[in-house]
C-alpha positions in Angstrom: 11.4 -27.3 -1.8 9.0 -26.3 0.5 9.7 -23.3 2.9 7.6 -22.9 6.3 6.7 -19.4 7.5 5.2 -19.6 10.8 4.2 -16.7 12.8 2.9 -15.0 16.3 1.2 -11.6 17.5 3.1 -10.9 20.5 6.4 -12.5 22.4 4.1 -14.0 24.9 3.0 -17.0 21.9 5.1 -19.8 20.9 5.7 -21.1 17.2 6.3 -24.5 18.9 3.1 -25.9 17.2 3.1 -24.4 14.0 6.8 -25.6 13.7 5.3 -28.8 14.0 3.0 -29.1 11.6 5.2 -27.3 9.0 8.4 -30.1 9.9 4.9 -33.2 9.5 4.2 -31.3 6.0 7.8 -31.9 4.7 8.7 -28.5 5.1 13.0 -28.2 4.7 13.5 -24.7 5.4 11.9 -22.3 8.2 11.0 -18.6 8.4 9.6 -17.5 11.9 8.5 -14.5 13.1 6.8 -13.4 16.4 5.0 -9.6 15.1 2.1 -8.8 14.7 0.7 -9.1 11.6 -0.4 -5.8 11.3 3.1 -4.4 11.4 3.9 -3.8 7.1 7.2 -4.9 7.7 8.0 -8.1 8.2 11.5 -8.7 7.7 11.4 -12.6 7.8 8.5 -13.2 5.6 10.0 -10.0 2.9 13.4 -12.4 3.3 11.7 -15.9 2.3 10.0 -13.9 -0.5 13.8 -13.0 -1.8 15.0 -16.5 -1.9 12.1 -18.0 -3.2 12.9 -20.0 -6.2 11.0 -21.4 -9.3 8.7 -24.7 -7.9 9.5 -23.6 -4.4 6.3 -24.0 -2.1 5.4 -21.6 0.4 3.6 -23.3 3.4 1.7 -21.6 6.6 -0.8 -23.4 8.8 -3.4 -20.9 8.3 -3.5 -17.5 5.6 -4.1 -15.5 8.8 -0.3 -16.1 9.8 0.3 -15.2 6.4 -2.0 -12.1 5.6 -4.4 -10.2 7.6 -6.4 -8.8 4.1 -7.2 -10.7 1.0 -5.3 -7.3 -0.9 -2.1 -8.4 1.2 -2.6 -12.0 0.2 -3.1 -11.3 -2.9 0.4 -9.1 -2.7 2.1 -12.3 -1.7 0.2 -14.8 -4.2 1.1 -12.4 -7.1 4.9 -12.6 -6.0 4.6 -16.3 -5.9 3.4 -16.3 -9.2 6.4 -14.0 -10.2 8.6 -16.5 -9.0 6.8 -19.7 -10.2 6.4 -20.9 -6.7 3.1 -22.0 -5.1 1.4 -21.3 -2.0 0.2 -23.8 0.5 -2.3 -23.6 3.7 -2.4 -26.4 5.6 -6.3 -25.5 7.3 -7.5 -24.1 4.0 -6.9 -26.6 1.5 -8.6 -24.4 -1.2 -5.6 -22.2 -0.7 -3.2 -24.4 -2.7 -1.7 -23.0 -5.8 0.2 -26.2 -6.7 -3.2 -28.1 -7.4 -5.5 -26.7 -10.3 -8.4 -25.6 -8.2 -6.5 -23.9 -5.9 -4.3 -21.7 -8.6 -8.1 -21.3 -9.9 -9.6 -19.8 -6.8 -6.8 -17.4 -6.3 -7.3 -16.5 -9.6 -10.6 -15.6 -8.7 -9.8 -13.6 -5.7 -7.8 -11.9 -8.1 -10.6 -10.6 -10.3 -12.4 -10.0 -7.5 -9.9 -7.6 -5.8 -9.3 -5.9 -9.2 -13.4 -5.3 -9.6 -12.8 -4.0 -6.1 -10.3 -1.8 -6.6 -12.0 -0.3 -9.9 -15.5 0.3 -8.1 -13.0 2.5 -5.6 -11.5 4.8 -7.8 -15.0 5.2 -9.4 -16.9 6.3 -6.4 -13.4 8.4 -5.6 -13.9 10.2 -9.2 -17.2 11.0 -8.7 -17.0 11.9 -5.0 -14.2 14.3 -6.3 -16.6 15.5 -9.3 -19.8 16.2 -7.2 -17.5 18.2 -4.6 -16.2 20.0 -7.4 -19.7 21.2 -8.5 -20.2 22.1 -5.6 -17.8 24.5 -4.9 -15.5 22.5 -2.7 -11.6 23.7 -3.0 -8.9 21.2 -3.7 -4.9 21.0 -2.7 -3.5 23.1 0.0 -4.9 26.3 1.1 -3.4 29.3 -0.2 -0.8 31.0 2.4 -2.0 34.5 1.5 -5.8 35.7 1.6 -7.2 37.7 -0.9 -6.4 40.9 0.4 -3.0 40.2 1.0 -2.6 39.1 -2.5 -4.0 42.7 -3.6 -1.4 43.9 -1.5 1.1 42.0 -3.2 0.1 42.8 -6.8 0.4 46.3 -5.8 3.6 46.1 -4.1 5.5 44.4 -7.3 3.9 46.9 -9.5 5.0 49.7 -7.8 8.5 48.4 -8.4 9.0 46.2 -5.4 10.8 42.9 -5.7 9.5 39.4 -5.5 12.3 38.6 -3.0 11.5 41.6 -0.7 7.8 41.2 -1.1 8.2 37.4 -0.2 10.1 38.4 2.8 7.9 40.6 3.7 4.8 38.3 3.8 7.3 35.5 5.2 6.5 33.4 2.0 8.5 31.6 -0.8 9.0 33.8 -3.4 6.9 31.0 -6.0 4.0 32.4 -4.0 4.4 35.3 -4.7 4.8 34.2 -8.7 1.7 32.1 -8.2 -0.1 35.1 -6.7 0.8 37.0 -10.1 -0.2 34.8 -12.0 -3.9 34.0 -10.4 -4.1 37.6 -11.6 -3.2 37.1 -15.3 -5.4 34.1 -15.1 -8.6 35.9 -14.4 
């Protein structure tokens, strides 16, 4: 069967046309939505992708109503694929996964995205390495400075207890644990 997702940005648009063209494409079923495509959640197009079923096509006039990123796209494709339904764009007719070049150039958009996404967390691991070597502290900043901890190293040794020595500093008592332990460490 093919389903019809049509979509605006703001109240002020009408879905008259795009209703249109879906009904001319032999679309049976309807999914309309006036948000903006920016907005993660939208709760019609998240509720056509629940009842999708196996050979069902999904058909939009253009991606953009669909997606605003080729990563989202790709989100959608690959739960198309999940389901064995296809995808269909009326103005891009290289976006048609129920014809062999078009399952093909999504395919390709999917290596491309994946490339993509590996080059990231390379450049990421080796931003994080240099700033490492450089010095640069990670995670969140301790809540006591060094001479406090001193303070608190001397406190529980002198028979004070990690509760009242936690009050005191107005910290969880795993701080002060952590603190102790930074010592031990060094």
């Amino acid at each position: 069967m093919k389903i019809g997702y049509a979509r605006v940005s703001t109240k002020d648009q009408e879905l008259e046309n795009q209703r249109a063209r879906l009904e001319e494409a032999g679309c049976e079923l309807f999914f309309e939505e006036k948000i903006s495509g920016a907005v993660k959640k939208r709760p019609q197009l998240e509720k056509l992708l629940s009842q999708l079923r196996k050979d069902d096509v999904l058909v939009v006039t253009k991606l953009d109503r669909l997606a605003r990123s080729t990563s989202e796209l790709l989100r959608i494709a690959e739960v198309l694929n999940e389901k064995n339904a296809g995808l269909q764009s009326l103005d891009e007719p290289w976006a048609d996964t129920t014809t062999p070049a078009g399952k093909m150039i999504m395919t390709v958009f999917g290596g491309i995205a994946e490339f993509e996404r590996s080059l990231i967390l390379t450049r990421t691991e080796e931003g994080r390495e240099a700033a490492l070597a450089r010095g640069v502290p990670f995670g969140r900043p301790s809540k006591l400075s060094p001479d406090q901890k001193e303070v608190v190293r001397d406190l529980v040794k002198n028979g004070q207890s990690i509760a009242a020595v936690a009050r005191t500093f107005n910290v969880h008592p795993a701080t002060i644990y952590r603190c102790l332990e930074e010592k031990q460490a060094l």
